[in-house]
N, C-alpha and C positions, 0 to 999 in steps of 0.2 A: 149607617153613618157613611158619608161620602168621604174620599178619599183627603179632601181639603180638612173638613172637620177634625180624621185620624191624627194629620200633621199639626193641626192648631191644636189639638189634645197633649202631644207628645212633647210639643215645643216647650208649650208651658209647663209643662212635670218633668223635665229638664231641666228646669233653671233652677243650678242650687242659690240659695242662702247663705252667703259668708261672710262670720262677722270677726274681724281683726284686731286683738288688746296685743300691744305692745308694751311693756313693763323693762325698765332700766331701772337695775340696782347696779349702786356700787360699792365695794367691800375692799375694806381697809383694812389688810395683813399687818397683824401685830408680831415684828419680829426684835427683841431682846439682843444685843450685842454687850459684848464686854470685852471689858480691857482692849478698846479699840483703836489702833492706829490710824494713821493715812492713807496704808497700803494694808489693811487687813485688821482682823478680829481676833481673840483668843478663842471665845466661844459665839455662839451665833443659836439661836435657839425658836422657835416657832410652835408652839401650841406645847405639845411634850416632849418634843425633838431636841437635842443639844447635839450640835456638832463640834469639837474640837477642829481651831487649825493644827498645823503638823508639830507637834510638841519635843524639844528636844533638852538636852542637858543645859545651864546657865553655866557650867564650866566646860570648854569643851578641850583643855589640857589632860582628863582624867581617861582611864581605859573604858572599855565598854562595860564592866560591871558597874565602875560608877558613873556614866554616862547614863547607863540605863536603869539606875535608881533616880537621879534625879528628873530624867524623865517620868517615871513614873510618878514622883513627886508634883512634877507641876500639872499633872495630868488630873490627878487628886484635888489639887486648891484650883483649877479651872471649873472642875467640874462642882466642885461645893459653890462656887460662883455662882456657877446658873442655876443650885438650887438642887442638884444630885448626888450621886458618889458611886465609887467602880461598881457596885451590887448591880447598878441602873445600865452597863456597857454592853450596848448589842454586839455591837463590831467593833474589831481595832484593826488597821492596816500597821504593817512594823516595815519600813524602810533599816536595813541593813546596809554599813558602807561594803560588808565583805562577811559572807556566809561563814567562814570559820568562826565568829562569834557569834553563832546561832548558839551552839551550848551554854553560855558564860551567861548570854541575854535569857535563857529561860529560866536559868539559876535562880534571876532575878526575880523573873515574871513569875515562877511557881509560888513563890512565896510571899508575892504583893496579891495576885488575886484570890478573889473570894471561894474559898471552896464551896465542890459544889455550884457554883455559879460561873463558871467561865465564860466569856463572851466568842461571838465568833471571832475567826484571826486569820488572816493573812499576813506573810513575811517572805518579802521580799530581796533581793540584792537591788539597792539602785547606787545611781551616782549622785552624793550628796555637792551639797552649798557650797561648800568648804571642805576640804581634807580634813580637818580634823572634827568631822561631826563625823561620828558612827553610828547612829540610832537616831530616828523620826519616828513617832508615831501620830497617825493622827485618829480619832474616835466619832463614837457613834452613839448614844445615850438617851434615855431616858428622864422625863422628871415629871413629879406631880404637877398639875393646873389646876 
C-alpha cells in the first residue's frame, strides 16, 4: 500500500457519525399554599413536604407558658391544613425572645409532643418582631400524596 493510499484509509475510518435528538420537556411544580396572604403563607407544601411559616401566639399579652401552648396550637391546625399532624414533624426551629424561658417552653413542648416520636429541634435566642412575642417556631413535616 503506498503511503497516499494509508492516508485515504485512515481519513476515512476517522470520520465519526454523529447523530443529535434534542428533547425539551417542561414540568409544572405543583405546590399547595394555605392560608395565604400578600406577604406570605401559613403552610407551603410540595409533593410530601409541608413547611410552616414561623408560627407564634394569637395573644401576645400572655407569658411564655401560654405563648408557647398557643403556638403549639396553631402549629396543629396548620398542619391538619395541609393534610398532616405533629407524628409527621421532621424539624422544628424554636426562636426564643430570652433563654431563661427555655425551661417553662419545654414544660410545654414535653407534653404536646408525641412520645417516642420527637422531631429534630433547634432553639435559639433571637430578637423578635415585637417585644412582646417570646416564642416563634417555624416546622418541617410530612404528609401523605
Amino acid at each position: 500500500m503506498s503511503t497516499t493510499e494509508q492516508n485515504s484509509e485512515i481519513s476515512v475510518a476517522s470520520q465519526p457519525t454523529t447523530t443529535t435528538t434534542t428533547t425539551t420537556t417542561t414540568t409544572t411544580l405543583k405546590i399547595d399554599r394555605f392560608h395565604a396572604s400578600k406577604r406570605f403563607c401559613e403552610a407551603a407544601c410540595h409533593g410530601p413536604m409541608v413547611h410552616l411559616a414561623g408560627q407564634l401566639a394569637d395573644d401576645l399579652s400572655l407569658d411564655i407558658i401560654g405563648q408557647t401552648k398557643q403556638t403549639l396550637e396553631n402549629i396543629d391546625k396548620f398542619l391538619s391544613s395541609a393534610g398532616t399532624n405533629k407524628a409527621n414533624i421532621l424539624s422544628v426551629t424554636i426562636y426564643l425572645k430570652d433563654m431563661k424561658d427555655y425551661n417553662a417552653l419545654n414544660q410545654v413542648w414535653d407534653e404536646w409532643v408525641v412520645p417516642g416520636q420527637p422531631p429534630a429541634r433547634t432553639c435559639v435566642q433571637a430578637a423578635m418582631y415585637t417585644p412582646e412575642c417570646l416564642v416563634e417556631m417555624t416546622v418541617v413535616a410530612v404528609r401523605d400524596v
